[in-house]
C-alpha positions in Angstrom: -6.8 21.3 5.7 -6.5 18.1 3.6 -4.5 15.7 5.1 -1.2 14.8 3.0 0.9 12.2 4.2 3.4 12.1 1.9 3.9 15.8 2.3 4.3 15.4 5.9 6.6 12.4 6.0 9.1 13.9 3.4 8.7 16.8 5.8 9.8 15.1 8.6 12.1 12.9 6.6 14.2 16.3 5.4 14.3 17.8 9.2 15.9 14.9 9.6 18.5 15.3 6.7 18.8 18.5 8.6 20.2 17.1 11.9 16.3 17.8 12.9 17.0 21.4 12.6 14.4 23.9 11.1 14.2 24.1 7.3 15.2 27.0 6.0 12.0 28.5 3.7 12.6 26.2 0.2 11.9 23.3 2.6 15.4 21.7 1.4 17.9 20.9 4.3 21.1 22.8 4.7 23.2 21.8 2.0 26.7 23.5 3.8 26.7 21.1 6.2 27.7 18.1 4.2 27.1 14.4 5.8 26.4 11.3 5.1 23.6 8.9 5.3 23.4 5.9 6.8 19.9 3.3 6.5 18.8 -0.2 7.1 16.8 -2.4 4.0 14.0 -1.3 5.4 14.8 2.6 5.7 15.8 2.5 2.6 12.3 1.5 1.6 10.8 4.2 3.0 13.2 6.5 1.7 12.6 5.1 -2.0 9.3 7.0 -2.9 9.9 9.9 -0.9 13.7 11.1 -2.0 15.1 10.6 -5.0 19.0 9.8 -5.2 19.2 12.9 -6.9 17.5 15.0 -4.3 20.0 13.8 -1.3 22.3 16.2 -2.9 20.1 19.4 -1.9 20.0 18.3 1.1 23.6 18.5 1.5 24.2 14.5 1.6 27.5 13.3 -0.1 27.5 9.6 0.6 24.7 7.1 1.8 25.5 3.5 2.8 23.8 0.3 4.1 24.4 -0.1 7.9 25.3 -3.6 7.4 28.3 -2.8 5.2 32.2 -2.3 6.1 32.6 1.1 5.7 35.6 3.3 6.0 36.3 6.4 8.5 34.9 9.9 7.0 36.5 12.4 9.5 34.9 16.1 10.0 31.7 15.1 9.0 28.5 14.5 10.8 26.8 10.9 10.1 23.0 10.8 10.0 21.6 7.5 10.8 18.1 6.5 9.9 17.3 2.7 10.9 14.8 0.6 13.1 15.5 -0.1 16.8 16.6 -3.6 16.6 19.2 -5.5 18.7 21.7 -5.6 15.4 21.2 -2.3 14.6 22.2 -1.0 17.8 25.4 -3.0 18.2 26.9 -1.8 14.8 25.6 2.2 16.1 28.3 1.0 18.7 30.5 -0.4 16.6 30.7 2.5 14.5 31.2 4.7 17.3 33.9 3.0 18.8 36.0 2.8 15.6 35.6 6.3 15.6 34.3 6.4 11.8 32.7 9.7 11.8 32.9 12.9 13.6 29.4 13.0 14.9 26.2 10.1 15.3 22.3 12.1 14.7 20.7 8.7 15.4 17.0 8.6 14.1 14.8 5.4 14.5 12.4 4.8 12.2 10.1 3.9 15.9 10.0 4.3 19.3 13.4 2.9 20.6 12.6 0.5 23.5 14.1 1.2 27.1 16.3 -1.9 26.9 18.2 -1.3 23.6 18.6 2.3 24.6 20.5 1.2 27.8 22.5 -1.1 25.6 23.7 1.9 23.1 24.6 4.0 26.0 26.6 1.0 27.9 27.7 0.0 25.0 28.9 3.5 24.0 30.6 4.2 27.7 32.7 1.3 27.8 34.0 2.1 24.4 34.8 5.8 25.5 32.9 7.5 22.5 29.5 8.4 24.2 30.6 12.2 23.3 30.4 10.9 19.6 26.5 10.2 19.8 24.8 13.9 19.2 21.3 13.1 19.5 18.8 10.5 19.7 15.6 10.5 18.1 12.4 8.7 17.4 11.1 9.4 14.2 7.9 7.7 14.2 7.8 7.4 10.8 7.7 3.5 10.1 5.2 3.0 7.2 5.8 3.2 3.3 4.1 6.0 1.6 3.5 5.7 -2.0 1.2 8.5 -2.9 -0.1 11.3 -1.5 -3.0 9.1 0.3 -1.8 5.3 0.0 0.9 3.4 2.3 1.9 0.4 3.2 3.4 -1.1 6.3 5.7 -3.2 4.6 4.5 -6.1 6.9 5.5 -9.2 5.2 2.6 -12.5 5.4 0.6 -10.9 7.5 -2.4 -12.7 6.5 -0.5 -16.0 7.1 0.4 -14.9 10.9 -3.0 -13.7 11.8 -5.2 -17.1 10.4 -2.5 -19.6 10.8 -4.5 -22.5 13.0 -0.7 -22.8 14.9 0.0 -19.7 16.2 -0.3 -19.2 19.5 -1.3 -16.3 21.6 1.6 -14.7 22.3 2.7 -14.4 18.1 -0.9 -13.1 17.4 -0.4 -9.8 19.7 3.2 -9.4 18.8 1.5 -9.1 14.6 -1.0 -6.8 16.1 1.4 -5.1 18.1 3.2 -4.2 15.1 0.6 -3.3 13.0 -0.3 -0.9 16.2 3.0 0.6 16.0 3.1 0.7 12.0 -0.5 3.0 12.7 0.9 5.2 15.5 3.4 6.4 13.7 0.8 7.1 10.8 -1.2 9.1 12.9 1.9 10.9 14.9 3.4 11.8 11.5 -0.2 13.4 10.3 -0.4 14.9 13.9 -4.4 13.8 14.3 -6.3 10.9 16.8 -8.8 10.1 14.9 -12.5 8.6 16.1 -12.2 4.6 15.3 -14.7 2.6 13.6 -14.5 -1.3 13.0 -16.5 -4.4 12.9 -16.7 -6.1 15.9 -14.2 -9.1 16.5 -11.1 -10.7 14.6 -7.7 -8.8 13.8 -9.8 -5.3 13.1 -11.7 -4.8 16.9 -7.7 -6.3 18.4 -5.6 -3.7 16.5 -8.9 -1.3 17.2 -8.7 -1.6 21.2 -5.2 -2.0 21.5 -4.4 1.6 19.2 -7.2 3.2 21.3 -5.2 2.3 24.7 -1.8 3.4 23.1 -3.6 6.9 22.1 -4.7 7.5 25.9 -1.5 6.4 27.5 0.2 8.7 24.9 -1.8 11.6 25.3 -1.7 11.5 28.9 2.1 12.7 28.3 2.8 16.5 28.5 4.9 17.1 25.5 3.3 14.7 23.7 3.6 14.3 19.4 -0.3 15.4 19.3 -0.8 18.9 21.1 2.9 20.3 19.9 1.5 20.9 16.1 -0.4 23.4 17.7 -3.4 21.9 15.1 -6.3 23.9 16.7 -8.6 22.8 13.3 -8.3 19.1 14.0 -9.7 19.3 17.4 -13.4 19.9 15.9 -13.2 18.3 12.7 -11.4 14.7 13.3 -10.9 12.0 10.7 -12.4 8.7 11.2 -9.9 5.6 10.8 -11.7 2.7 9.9 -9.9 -0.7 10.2 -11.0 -3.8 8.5 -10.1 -7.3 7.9 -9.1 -9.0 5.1 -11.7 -11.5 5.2 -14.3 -8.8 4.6 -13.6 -8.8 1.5 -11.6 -11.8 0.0 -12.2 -11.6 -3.6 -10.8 -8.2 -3.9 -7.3 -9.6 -3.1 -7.8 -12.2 -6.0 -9.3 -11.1 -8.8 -8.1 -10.0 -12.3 -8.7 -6.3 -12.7 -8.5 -4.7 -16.0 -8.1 -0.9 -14.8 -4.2 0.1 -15.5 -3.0 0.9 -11.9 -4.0 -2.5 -10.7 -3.0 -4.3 -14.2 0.4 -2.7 -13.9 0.9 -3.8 -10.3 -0.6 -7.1 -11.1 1.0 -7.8 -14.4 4.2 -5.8 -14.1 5.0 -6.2 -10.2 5.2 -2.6 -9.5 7.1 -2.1 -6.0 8.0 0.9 -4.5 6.6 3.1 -7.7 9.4 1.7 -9.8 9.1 -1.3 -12.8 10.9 -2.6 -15.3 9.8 -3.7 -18.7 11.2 -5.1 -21.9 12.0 -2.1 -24.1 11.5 -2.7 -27.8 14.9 -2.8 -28.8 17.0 -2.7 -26.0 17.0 -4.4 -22.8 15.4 -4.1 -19.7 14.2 -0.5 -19.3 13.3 1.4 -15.8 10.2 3.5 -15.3 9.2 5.2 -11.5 5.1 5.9 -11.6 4.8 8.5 -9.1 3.0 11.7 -8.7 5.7 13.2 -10.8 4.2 11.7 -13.8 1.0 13.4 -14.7 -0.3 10.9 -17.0 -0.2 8.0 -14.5 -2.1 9.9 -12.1 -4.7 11.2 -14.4 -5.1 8.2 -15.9 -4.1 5.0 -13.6 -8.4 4.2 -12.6 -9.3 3.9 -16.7 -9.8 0.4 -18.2 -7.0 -0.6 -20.0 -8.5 0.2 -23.4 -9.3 4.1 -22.8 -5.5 3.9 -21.3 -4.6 3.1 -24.6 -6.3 5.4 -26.6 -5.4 8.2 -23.9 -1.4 7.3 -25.1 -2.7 7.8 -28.9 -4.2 11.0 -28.3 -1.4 12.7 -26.1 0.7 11.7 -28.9 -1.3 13.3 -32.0 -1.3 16.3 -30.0 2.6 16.2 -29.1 3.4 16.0 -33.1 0.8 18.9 -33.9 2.5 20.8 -31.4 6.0 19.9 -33.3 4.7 21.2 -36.1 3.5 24.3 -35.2 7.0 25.0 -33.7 8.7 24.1 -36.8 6.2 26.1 -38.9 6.6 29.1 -36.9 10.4 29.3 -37.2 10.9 28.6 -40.9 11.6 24.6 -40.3 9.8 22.8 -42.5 9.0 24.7 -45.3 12.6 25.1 -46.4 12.7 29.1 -46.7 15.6 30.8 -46.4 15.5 33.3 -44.2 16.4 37.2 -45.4 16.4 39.0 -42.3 13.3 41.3 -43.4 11.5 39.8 -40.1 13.8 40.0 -37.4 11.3 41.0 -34.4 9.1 38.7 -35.8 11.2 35.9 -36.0 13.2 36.3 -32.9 10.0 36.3 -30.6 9.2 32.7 -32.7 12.4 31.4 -31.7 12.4 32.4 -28.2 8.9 31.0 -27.9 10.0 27.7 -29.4 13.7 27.6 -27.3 11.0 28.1 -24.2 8.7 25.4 -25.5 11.2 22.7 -26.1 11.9 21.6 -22.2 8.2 21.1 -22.0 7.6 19.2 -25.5 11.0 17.0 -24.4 8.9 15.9 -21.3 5.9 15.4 -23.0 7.8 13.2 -25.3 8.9 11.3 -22.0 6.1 10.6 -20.3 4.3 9.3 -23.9 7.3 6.5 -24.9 7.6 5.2 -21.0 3.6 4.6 -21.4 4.2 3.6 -24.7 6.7 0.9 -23.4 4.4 -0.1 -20.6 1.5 -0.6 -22.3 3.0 -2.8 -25.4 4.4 -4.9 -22.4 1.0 -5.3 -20.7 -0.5 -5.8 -23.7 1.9 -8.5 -24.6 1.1 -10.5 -21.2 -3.1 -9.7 -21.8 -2.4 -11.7 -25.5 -0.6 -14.1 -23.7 -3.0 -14.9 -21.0 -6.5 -14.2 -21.8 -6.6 -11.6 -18.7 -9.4 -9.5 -20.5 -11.5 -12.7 -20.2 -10.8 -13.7 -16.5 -11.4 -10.0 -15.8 -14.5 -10.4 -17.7 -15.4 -13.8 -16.7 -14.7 -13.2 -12.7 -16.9 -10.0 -13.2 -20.1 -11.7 -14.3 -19.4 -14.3 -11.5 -19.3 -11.6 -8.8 -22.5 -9.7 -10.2 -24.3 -12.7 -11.5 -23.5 -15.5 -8.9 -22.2 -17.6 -11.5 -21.9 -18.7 -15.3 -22.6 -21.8 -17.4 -20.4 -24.8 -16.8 -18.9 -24.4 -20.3 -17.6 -20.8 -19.8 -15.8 -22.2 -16.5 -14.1 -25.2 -18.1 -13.7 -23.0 -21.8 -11.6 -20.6 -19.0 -9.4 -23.4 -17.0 -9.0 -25.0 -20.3 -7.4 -21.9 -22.3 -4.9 -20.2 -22.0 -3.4 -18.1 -18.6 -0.8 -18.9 -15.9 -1.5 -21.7 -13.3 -1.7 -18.5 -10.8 -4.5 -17.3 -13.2 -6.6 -20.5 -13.1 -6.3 -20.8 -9.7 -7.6 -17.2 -8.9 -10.1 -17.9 -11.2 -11.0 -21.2 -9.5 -11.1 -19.3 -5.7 -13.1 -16.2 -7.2 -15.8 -19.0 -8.7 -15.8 -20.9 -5.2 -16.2 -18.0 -3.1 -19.2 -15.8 -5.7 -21.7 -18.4 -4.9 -23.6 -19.8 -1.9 -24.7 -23.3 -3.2 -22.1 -25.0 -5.7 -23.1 -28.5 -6.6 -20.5 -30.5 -5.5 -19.8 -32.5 -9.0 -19.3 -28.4 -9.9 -16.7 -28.5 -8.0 -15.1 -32.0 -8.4 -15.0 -30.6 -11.6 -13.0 -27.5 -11.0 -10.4 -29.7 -9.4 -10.2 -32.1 -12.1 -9.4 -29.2 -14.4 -6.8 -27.5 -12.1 -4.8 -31.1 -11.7 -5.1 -31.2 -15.1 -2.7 -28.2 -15.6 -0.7 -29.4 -13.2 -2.0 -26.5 -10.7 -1.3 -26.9 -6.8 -4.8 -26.6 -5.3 -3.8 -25.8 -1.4 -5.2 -22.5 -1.7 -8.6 -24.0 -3.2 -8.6 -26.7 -0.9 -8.2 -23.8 1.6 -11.0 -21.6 0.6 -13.4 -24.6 0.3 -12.4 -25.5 3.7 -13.2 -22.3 5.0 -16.3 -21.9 3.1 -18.0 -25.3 4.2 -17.0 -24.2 7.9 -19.0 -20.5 7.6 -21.9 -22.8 6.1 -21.8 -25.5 9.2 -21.9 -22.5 11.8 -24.3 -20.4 9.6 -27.0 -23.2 9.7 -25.9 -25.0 13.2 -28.9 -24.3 16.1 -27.3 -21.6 18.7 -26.8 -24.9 21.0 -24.7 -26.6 18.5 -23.3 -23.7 17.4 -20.9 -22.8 20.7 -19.1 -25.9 19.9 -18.1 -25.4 16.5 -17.1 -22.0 17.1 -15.1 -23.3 19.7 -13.4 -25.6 17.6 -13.5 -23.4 14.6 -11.5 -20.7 16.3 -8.9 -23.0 17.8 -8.5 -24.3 14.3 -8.6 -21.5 12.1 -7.0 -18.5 14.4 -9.1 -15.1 13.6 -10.3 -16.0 10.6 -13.9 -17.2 11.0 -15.1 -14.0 8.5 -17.8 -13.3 6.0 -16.0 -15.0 3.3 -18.7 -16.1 1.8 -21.3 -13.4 2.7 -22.8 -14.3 -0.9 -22.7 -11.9 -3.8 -24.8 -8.5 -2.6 -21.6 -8.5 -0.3 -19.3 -8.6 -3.1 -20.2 -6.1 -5.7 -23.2 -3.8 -5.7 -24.6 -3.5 -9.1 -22.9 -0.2 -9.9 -19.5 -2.3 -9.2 -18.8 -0.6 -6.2 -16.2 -2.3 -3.5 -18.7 -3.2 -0.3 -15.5 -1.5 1.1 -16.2 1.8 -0.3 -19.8 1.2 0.3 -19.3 0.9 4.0 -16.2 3.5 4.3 -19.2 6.0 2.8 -21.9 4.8 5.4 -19.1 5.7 8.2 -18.4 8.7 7.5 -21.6 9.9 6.5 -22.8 9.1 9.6 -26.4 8.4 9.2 -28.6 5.6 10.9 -27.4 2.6 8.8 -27.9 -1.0 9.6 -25.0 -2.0 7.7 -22.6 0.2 10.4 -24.6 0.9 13.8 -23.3 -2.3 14.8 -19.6 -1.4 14.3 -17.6 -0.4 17.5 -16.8 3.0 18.1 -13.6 4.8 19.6 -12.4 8.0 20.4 -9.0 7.7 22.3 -9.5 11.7 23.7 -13.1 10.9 25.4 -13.3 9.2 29.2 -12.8 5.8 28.9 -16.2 5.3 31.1 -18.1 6.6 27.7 -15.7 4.8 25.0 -18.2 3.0 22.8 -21.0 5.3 23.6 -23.2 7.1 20.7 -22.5 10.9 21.4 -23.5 12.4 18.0 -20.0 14.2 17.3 -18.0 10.6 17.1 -20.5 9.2 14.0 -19.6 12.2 12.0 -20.3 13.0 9.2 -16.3 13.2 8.3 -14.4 15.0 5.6 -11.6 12.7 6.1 -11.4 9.2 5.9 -8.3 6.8 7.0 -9.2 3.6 5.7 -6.4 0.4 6.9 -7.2 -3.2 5.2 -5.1 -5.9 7.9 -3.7 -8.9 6.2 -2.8 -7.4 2.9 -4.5 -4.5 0.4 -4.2 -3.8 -3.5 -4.6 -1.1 -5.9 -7.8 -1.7 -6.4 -9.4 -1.0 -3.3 -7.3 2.5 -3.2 -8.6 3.2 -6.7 -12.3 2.4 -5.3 -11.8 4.5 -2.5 -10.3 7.6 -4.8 -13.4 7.5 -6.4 -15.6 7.6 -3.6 -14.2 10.4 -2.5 -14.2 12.5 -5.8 -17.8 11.2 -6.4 -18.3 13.2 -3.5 -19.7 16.7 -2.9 -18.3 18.5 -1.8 -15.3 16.3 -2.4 -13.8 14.5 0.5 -10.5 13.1 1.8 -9.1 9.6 2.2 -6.0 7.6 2.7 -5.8 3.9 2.2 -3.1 1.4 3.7 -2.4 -1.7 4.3 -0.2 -4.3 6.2 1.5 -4.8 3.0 0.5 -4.3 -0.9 -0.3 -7.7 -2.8 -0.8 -9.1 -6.2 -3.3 -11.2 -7.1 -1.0 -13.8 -7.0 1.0 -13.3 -3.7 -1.9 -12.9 -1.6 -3.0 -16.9 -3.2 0.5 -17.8 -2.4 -0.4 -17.0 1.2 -3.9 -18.6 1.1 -1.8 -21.4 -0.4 0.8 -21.4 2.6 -2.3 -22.0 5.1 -4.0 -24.9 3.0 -0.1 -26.8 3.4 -0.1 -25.4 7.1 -3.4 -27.8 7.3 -2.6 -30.5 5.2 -4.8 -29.7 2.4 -4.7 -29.5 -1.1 -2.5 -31.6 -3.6 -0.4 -30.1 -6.7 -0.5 -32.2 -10.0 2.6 -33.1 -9.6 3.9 -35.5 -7.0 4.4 -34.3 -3.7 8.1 -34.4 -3.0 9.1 -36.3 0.1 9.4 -34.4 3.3 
């Protein structure tokens, strides 16, 4: 039993649509009972992949609004709410209630709602005498963004920022990992399983590690609790291991060019929530959704751009033969008239070409939209040289490093500032020993084109503090961890763990090369030092060895904190096709980041510290 967690979220999502009823067998919601929808921003994001506007109408949904606009009274008709537990939220629930603006409230929350804001919708809802209004109230659990059958996202915006900013206290630090806690939960109540939990020790990965471990037990300790009602005897001897990791693990990941077409259209095209828009040849701006609807995108989204290209060419040749042999077959291209002497005959073409024509039409589809996309990221690879920084970054990850020429001949050609900069970082971080007139030199070429450095100025800072504690005696050493940790937050990492870290010869992620260690579960020196969890065993033993909690695992949860990208998911898909017999795994993060985002939040952090200096003037503050 694979795991499928956009199966079971859209599940869960239409019970709801269903005023949490049973389904009836086509797994659409009872379309008699007409209602209307009502979602937050954020709902509204997790509805987006999941349910098309289109599809609300099987489900017997007539109208759908934001909760934050005025709305008028729809009498007779039950309304469906769908929103997060905050303070505002609940208030306009009441509001709504008290005007009387629908017959009937089914109140879902995306989470758990907290004690206090439930006392405040049912004060709130007896004072305005329409308590009876409020039908039920459930939580849904289902707070995470799920984007393909085995990728989501928490939506949790600057995550990285929170977790290593040298200012934030304590108390902000648990409230981040808090919510990523709760983002997980729900991940794992929607999929029904508590999984065993791996993770290096110390930083964000062992806090959201320990605290989701505690939140498992205190949950399970419950009678009806969301893990023994699915009645999922299989899972109980064949778990999935969740393995949680840092950004820092792995920083280069999150900044380099890559020249496979997922990650180039995310990159390149800003892809959110599976939808894009590009500039259409004549026209304007055209639309496209890349989901699992569309079987080219996922046949094809791991390929190099260039076999993506040649992949469009091919589907196309074979379209027009297949036009052809339509035409040919009914009499349309070679001009005969046709004398009835082959009627049978002829018919059984026709109604073979009348049933072949939906088919060729979507064919047709699916070749201009990736038509359309690819001129437009071909356009911005012209533009920008990104086949050479994707080159160029590649041979510094593999090689340690390249000539001083290539490295200027790069920051002095062409490419956005973003793309020099992530060039710059990626050259930084590939190699242990940089000279520093190297470097000077770097910088002189980034001021040059007017490039804020903070998020160089960042790395470097980060990278000369690993190398100080790396070489300090273990006397000396206490004291600049110390001040290294009050300074920098969590984020004292293997940032610069040097480049058999980075990428193995074969190119493989160090993610996907750990992620394969776990759950093979051998004897590996790379893991045994990882923690291990299991939230069903006696606390007493948590940690311990017993060979059932090192696997080896068909199914694989892998969670990136402080921001993940399309290319990790497209490593990890891989891995576990490479695999045989093939295995399972989901990947999420905190949130999904381009290249150039994630180097706006390294950026954020070097002005947090007071480093780094644009080519222009700093404006007055």
């Amino acid at each position: 039993m694979a795991l499928n967690l956009r199966q079971k979220q859209t599940e869960c999502i239409t019970r709801m649509l269903n005023l949490n009823q049973p389904v009836n067998a086509g797994g659409t919601a009872n379309e008699e009972v007409y209602k209307i929808l009502i979602y937050d921003r954020f709902c509204q994001d997790i509805l987006s992949p999941l349910i098309h506007v289109k599809d609300l109408r099987k489900h017997g949904v007539t109208l759908y609004f934001l909760i934050d606009k005025d709305r008028k009274p729809v009498h007779d008709v039950p309304a469906v709410y769908f929103v997060q537990p905050t303070h505002s939220n609940v208030q306009r629930i009441v509001s709504d209630a008290s005007k009387s603006l629908y017959d009937s409230f089914h109140l879902n929350f995306s989470s758990s709602i907290p004690r206090p804001l439930l006392e405040d919708l049912a004060s709130g809802t007896i004072s305005s005498d329409s308590i009876q209004r409020i039908s039920k109230v459930h939580d849904q659990y289902l707070e995470f963004v799920t984007l393909e059958d085995n990728l989501f996202s928490l939506a949790n915006k600057n995550c990285y920022v929170q977790l290593n900013d040298p200012s934030a206290g304590d108390k902000e630090i648990e409230e981040i990992i808090e919510k990523v806690v709760s983002g997980l939960f729900c991940v794992l109540a929607t999929l029904s399983v508590v999984p065993i939990i791996r993770c290096p020790r110390g930083g964000p990965a062992e806090m959201v590690a320990s605290l989701l471990d505690q939140r498992l037990r205190d949950h399970l300790l419950a009678k009806n609790n969301l893990f023994s009602e699915g009645g999922n005897f299989a899972s109980s001897f064949q778990r999935p291991v969740l393995c949680l990791f840092d950004r820092n693990f792995e920083l280069p990941v999150a900044i380099q060019h890559d020249f496979r077409y997922r990650p180039l259209v995310h990159d390149v095209l800003g892809l959110r929530l599976n939808r894009l828009s590009v500039q259409g040849e004549k026209s304007g701006m055209k639309s496209f959704e890349l989901d699992r609807s569309d079987p080219f995108w996922m046949a094809n989204g791991s390929l190099e751009f260039p076999e993506v290209a040649l992949e469009i060419e091919n589907q196309l040749n074979k379209y027009k033969k297949d036009v052809e042999e339509v035409n040919r077959r009914t009499g349309g291209n070679d001009g005969a008239e046709f004398d009835g002497t082959d009627l049978i005959g002829n018919t059984k073409h026709l109604m073979n070409a009348v049933n072949s024509l939906p088919e060729l039409t979507e064919r047709k589809q699916v070749i201009d939209k990736h038509t359309n996309i690819a001129t437009a990221l071909l356009g911005e690879i012209k533009e920008r040289s990104l086949d050479t920084y994707a080159k160029k970054e590649d041979d510094l990850m593999v090689r340690g490093g390249i000539d001083r020429s290539e490295i200027l001949g790069v920051l002095k050609g062409k490419g956005t500032k973003v793309d020099k900069l992530r060039f710059a970082i990626i050259y930084l971080i590939s190699s242990e020993n940089i000279p520093q007139s190297e470097v000077e030199m770097v910088e002189a070429a980034l001021r040059e084109s007017e490039v804020d450095t903070s998020a160089f100025q960042y790395v470097k800072k980060m990278k000369s503090l690993n190398v100080s504690l790396a070489s300090a005696s273990s006397a000396s050493r206490g004291n600049i961890v110390d001040w290294a940790e009050k300074l920098y937050g969590q984020s004292i990492g293997a940032v610069t763990a040097g480049v058999k870290n980075l990428l193995a010869s074969d190119h493989q992620l160090a993610l996907s090369r750990i992620v394969e260690a776990l759950m093979e579960g051998k004897p590996n020196p790379e893991v045994d030092p990882y923690l291990i969890l299991d939230p069903r065993a006696p606390k007493s033993s948590a940690g311990s060895s017993s060979s059932h909690l090192k696997g080896p695992f068909r199914e694989a949860i892998v969670f990136m904190i402080g921001g993940g990208n399309y290319v990790e998911y497209g490593s990890l898909q891989d891995l576990a096709h490479r695999q045989q017999p093939p295995k399972h795994i989901i990947y999420g993060t905190t949130e999904i980041l381009t290249g150039g985002e994630f180097v706006e939040q390294l950026a954020l952090l070097g002005k947090k510290m007071g480093l780094g200096s644009s080519g222009v003037a700093a404006p007055a503050q």
